[in-house]
C-alpha positions as CSV (number, residue, x, y, z in Angstrom):
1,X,3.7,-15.7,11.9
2,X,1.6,-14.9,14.9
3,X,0.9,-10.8,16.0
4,X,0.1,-9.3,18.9
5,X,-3.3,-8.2,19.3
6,X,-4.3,-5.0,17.3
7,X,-1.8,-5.9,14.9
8,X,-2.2,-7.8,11.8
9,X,0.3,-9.9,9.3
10,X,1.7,-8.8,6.2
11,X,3.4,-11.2,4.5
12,X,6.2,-11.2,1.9
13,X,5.2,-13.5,-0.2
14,X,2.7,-16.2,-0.6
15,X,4.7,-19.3,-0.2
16,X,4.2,-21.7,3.1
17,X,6.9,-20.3,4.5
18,X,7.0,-16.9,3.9
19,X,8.2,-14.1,6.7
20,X,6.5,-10.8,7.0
21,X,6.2,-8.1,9.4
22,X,3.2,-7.4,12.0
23,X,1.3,-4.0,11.1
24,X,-1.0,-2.2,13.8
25,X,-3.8,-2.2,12.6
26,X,-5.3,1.1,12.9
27,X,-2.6,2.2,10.9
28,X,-3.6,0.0,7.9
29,X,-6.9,1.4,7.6
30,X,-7.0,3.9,4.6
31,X,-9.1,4.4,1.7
32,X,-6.2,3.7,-0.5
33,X,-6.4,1.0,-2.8
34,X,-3.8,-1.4,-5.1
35,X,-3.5,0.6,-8.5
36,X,-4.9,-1.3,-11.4
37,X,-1.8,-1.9,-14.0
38,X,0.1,-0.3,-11.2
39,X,0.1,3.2,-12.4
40,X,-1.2,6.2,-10.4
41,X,-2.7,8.5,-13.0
42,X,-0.9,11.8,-11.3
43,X,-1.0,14.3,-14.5
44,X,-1.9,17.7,-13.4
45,X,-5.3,18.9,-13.1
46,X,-7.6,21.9,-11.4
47,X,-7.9,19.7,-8.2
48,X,-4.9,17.9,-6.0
49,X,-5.4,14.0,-6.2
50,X,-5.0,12.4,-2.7
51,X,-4.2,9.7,-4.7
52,X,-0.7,11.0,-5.9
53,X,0.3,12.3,-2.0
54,X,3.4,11.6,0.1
55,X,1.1,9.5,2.1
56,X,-0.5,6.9,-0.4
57,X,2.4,6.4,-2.4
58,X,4.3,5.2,0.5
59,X,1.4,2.9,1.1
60,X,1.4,1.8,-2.3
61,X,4.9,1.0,-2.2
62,X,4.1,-1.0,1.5
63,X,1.0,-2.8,0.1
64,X,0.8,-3.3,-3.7
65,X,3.4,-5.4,-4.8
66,X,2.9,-4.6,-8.7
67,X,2.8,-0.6,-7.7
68,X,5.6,0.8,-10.8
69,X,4.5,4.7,-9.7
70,X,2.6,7.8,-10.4
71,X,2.5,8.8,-14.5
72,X,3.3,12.6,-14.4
């Protein structure tokens, strides 16, 4: 699949023929990163977690294919 520039691929799977959609590419620059286990440890604390916000669990549900969810 070819993008337009300032956009880049993400695929839908990881076979030879897989679709995908194009992504610009400022917008997939965050510091967010692919859960390990797929968990978000979300459990209250003194501080808010960026981690457990609107914004990065959509991304994790966009990006991290194994993401289950945040563990209240």
């Amino acid at each position: 699949m070819d993008c337009p520039y300032g956009y880049s691929c993400k695929l839908d799977g990881n076979y030879p023929d897989a679709s995908g959609i194009c992504i610009k590419e400022s917008d997939n620059k965050t510091d967010f990163k692919c859960p390990v286990g797929g968990w978000v440890d979300c459990m209250p604390g003194t501080t808010a977690k960026p981690e457990c916000s609107t914004e990065a669990m959509d991304w994790y549900k966009s990006n991290c294919p194994d993401f289950k969810g945040g563990a209240y």
